[in-house]
C-alpha positions in Angstrom: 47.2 -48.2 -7.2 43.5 -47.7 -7.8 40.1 -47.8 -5.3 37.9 -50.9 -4.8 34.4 -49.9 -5.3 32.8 -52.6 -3.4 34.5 -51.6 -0.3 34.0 -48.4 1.6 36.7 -45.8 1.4 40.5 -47.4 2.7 40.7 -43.5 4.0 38.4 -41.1 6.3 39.7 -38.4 4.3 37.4 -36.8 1.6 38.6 -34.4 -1.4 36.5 -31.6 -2.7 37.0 -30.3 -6.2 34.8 -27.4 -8.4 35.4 -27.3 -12.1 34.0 -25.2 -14.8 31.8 -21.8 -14.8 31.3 -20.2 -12.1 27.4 -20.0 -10.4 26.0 -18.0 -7.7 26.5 -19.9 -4.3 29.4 -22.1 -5.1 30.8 -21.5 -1.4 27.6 -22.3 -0.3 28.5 -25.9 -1.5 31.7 -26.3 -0.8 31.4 -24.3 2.7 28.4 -26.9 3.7 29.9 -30.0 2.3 33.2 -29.4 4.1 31.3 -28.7 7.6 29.5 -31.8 7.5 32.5 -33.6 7.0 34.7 -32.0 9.5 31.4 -32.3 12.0 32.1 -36.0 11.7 36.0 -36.0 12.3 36.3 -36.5 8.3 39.5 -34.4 7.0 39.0 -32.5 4.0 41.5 -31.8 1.0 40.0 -28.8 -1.2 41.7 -28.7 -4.3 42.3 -25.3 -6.3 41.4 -25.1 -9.7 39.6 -28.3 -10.3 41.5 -30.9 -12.5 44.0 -28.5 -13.5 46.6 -29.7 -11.2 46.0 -33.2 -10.3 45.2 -34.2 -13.8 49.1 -33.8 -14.8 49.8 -35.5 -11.3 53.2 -37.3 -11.6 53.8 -40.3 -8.9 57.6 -40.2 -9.3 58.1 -36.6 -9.1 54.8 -35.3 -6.9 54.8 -31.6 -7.0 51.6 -31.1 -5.0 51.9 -28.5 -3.0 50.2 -27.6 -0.1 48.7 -23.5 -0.4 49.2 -23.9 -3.9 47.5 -26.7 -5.4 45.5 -27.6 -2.8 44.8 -26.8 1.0 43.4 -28.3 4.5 40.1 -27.0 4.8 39.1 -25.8 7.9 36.0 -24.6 10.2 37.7 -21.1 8.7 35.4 -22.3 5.7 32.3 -20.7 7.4 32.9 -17.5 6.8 32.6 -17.5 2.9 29.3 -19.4 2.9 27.6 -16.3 1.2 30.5 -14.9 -0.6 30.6 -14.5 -4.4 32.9 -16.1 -6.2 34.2 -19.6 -5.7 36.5 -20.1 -2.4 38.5 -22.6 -4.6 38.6 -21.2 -7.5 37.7 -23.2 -10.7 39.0 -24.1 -14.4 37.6 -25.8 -17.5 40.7 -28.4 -17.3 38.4 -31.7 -18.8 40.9 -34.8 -17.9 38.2 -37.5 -19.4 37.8 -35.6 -23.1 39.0 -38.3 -24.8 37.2 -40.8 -23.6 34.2 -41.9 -26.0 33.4 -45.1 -25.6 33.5 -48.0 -22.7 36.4 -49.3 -24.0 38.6 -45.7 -24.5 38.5 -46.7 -20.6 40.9 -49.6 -21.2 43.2 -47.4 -23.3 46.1 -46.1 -21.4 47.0 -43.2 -23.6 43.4 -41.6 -23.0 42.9 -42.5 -19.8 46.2 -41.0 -18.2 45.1 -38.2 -16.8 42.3 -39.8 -15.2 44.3 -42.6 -13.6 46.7 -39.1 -12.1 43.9 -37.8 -10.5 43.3 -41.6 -8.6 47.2 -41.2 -8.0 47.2 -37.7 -6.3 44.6 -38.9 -4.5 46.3 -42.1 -3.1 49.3 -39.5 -2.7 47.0 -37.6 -0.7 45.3 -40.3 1.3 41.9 -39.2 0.3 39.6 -41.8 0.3 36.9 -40.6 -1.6 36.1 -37.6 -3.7 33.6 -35.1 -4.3 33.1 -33.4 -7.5 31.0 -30.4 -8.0 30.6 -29.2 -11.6 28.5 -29.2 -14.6 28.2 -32.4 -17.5 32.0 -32.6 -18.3 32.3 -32.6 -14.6 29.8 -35.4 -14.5 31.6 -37.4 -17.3 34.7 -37.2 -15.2 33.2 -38.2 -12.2 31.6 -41.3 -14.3 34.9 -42.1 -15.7 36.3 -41.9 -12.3 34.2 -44.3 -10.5 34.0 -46.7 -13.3 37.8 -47.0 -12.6 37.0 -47.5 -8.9 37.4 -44.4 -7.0 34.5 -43.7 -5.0 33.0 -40.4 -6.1 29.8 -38.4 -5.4 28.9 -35.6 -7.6 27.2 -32.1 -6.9 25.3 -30.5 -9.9 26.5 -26.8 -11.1 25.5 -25.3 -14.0 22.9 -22.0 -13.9 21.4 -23.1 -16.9 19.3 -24.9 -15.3 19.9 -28.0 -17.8 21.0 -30.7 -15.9 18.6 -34.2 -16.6 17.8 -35.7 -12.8 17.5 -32.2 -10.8 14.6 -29.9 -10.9 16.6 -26.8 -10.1 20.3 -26.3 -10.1 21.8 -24.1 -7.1 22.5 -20.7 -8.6 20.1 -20.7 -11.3 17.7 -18.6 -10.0 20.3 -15.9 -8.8 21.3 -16.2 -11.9 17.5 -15.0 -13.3 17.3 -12.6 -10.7 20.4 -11.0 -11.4 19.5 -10.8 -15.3 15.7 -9.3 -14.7 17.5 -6.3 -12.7 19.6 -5.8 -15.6 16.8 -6.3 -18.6 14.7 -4.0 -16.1 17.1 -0.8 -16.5 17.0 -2.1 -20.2 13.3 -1.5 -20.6 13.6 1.4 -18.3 16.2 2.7 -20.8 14.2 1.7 -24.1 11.1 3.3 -23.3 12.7 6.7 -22.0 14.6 6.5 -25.6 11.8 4.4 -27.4 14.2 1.7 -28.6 14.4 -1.7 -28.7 17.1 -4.3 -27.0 18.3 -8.0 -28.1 19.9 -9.1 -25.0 21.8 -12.3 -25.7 21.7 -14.4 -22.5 23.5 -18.0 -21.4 22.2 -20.8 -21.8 24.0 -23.4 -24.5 21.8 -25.8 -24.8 18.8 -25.0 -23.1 16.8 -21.5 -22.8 15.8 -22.0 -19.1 17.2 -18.4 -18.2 16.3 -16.7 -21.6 12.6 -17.6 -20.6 12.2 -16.9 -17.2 14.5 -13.8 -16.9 12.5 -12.7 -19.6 8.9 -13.7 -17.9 10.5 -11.8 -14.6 11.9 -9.0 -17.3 8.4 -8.5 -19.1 10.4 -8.9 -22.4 8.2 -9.0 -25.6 10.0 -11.7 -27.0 11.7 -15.2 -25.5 13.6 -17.1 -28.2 15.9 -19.8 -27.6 17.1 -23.1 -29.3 13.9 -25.3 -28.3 12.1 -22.6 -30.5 13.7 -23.3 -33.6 12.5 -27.1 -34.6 15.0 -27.2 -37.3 18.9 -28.1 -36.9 19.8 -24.7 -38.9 18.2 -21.9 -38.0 17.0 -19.3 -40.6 18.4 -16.1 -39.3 16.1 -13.7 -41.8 12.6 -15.7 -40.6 13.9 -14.5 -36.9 14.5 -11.2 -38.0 11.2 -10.7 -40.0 9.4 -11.8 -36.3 11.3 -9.6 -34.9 11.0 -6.3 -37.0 7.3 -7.4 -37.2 7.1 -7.2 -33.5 8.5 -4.0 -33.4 6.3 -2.7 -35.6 3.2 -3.9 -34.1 4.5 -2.7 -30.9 4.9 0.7 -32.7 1.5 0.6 -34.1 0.1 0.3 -30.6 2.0 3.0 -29.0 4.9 1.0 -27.5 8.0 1.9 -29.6 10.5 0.3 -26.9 10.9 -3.4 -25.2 13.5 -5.9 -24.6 13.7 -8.7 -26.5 15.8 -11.7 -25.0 17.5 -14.4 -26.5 19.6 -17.3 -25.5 23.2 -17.8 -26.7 22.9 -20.8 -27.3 21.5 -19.6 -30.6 24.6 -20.0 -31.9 25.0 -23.3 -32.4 22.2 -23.5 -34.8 23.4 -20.6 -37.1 24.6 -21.6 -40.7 27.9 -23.3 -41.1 29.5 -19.8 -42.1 28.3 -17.6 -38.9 28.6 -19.9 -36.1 31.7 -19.5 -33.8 34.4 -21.6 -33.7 37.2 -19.7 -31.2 37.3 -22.5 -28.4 39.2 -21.3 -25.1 42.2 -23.6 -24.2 40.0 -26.8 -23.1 38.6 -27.0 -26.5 35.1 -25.3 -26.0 33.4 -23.3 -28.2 32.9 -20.0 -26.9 29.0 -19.1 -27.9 29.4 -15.7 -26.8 32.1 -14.8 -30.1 29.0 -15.4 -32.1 27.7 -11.8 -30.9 24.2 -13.4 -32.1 22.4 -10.3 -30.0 24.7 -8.2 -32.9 23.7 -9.8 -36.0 20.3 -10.2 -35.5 20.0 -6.9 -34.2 22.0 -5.3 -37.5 19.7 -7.7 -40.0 16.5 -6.1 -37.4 17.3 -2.2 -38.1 18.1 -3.2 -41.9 14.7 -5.1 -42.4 12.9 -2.3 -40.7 14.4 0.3 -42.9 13.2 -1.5 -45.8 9.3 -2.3 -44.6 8.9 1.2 -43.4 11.7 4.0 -45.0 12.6 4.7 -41.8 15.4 4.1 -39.0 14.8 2.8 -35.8 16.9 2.1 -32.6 17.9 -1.3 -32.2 20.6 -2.1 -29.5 22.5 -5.6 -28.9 23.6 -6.4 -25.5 25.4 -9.4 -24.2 24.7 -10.7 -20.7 26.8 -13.5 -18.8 29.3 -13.0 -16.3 27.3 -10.6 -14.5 25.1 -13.4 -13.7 27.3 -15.7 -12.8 29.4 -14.2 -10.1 26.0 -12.5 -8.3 25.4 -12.6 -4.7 23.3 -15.6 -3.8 19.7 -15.2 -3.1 18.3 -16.9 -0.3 16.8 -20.4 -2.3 20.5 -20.9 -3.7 21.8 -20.8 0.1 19.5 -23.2 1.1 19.6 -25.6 -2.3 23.4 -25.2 -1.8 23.6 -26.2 1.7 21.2 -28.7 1.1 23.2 -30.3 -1.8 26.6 -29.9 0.3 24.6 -32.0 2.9 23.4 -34.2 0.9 27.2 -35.2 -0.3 28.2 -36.4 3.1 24.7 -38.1 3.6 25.4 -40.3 0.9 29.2 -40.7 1.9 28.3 -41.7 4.7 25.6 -44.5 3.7 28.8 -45.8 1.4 26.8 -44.8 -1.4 29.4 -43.8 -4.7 28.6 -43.0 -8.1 25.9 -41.1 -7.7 24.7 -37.2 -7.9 23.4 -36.0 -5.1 19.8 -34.4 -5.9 16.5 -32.5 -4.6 12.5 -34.1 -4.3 9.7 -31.7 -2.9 10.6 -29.8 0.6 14.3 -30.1 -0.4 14.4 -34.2 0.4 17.5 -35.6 -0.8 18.1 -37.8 -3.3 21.3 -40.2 -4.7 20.7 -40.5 -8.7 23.1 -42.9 -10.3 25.4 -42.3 -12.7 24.2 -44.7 -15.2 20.8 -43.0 -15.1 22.4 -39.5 -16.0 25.1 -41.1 -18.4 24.4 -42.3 -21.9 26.0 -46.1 -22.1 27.1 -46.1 -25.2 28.8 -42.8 -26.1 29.3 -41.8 -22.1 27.9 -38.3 -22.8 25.7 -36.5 -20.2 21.7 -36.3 -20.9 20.8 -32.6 -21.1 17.3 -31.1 -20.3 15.6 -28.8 -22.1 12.7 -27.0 -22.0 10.2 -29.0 -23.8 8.1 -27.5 -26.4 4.3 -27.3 -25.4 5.3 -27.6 -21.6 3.7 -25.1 -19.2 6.8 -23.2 -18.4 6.9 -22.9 -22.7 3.5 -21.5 -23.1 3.5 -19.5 -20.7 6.5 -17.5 -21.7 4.3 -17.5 -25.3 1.5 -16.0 -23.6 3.6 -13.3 -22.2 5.0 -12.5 -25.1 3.5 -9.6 -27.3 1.3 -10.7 -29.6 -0.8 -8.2 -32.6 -4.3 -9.6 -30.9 -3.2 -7.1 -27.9 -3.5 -4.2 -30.7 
């Protein structure tokens, strides 16, 4: 059985899913998109785990079970809008992975898992569904609603790269929560006069490396859109380094924090990048310890410019931002977006994500703006060289003209 997408839900009965890394104010979401539901006498299914369950969903022998898999959300749902962590939990599980191309959607061995999730649904009487995740979340959802089940999507992801959304909620908790750390960091350095790498998320995109570092007042902001070539050369970004050091040395300032994005890693040379992937398949950036090896090839290149030693520390930080208590804007963008989910449920309007304007305004992007149509993959946004945002974490940078 599947879903007709030129007819409204068959069900008043919505499901509510979150998939992938965790982000500050993820019950925010889910706690305001299930209230505006159950405001409207719209039952809610909240499924645990994201796709891990449903995705091996088996119509002749349904297993789904109630406290287990999946629960009956309630007004209790209220009480964890400001809690960390994520009320229904979460997993990487990617049912649409191998789906490429339009017509991998006509192929039943790829599209199995997908067409158990509209099953458990249909088990379920849900009518619709709402996804909250990052871009294989996303892809799912597209693959979802291209096989007609009526889906709205929630953007997640706190590094901030998601195309068709300004800010994502939990992004700037995200910065907050890394300029406290990088703070004792600098505190730390200059008591000890040292230096720190500090290796911060951000795969694709280095809109946390720059702003955490602006808030941070780190001497150095490097991230992916700052190497222009696919490889990076890991000795040029040592020699800036080291000579920053030194110049900071020269002027008295033997200590700072120097932050750089993870995502680093997937422009080292074939021989240093990471390849241990966690059971869905993903790389895991973080294996790279980039923070480490630029910081050994730092203290080595110093040695050799000056005959001396100096103090050169790596230190990686991720989950710490991403379980943080919520600041107040990722309350309101979350409650906003969970809003914004029934809004657009409610004016029958599927395949979309829901997303911000100025003052918070709500609005539906389509899939097929967000989705590329030939190879289906998510468009990413970066920070782009030259912007505003880009210069002015150059400008903040230390620079020998300050000597």
């Amino acid at each position: 059985m599947g879903f007709d997408m030129s007819a409204k839900p068959r069900r008043a009965k919505v499901g509510i899913l979150f998939s992938g890394g965790p982000a500050p104010s993820a019950n925010t979401v889910i706690s305001s998109t299930a209230l505006n539901f159950l405001d409207h006498n719209i039952p809610v299914i909240g499924f645990y785990r994201g796709y891990e369950f449903i995705q091996d969903f088996n119509i002749n022998n349904p297993r789904l079970r109630k406290g287990t898999h999946f629960e009956e959300v309630t007004y209790d749902i209220t009480h964890f809008r400001n809690d960390r962590g994520i009320y229904l939990r979460t997993s990487r599980a990617n049912p649409g992975k191998e789906i490429k191309s339009m017509s991998d959607l006509q192929n039943p061995a790829k599209t199995h898992r997908l067409k158990n999730i509209i099953q458990a649904c249909e088990y379920l009487e849900i009518g619709a569904l709402v996804s909250i995740g990052g871009d294989d979340t996303l892809k799912t959802a597209n693959f979802l609603y291209l096989m007609g089940m009526p889906v709205i999507h929630i953007p997640k992801t706190i590094d901030n790269d998601y195309y068709g959304i300004p800010w994502t909620f939990g992004y700037w908790t995200a910065v907050d929560a890394a300029q406290r750390i990088m703070l004792n960091l600098k505190a730390d350095a200059q008591a000890t006069d040292s230096f720190f790498i500090v290796e911060l998320m951000g795969r694709k995109a280095g809109w946390i490396t720059y702003a955490a570092g602006i808030a941070a007042e780190a001497i150095l902001m490097i991230s992916g859109e700052d190497i222009e070539k696919d490889e990076m050369d890991v000795e040029e970004l040592s020699e800036k380094i080291t000579e920053t050091i030194i110049a900071r040395e020269n002027n008295r300032r033997p200590y700072g924090v120097i932050a750089i994005a993870e995502g680093l890693a997937d422009k080292l040379p074939k021989d240093l990048k990471p390849t241990e992937t966690d059971r869905h398949g993903n790389v895991q950036f973080s294996k790279a310890n980039i923070s480490q090896t630029l910081a050994d090839k730092v203290k080595q290149l110093y040695k050799d410019k000056t005959g001396l030693e100096v103090k050169v520390n790596a230190k990686q930080i991720g989950y710490e931002t991403r379980a943080a208590a919520p600041i107040s804007f990722d309350v309101v963008m979350g409650s906003m977006l969970g809003y914004g989910a029934y809004k657009f449920y409610n004016e029958n309007m599927f395949g979309v994500m829901v997303s911000v304007t100025d003052n918070f305004d709500l609005k539906a992007v389509p899939f097929n703006q967000l989705v590329d149509a030939d190879n289906l993959k998510t468009k990413l946004r970066d920070v782009p060289r030259g912007s505003d945002f880009f210069t002015l974490k150059e400008r903040l940078s230390y620079r020998k003209i300050w000597d």
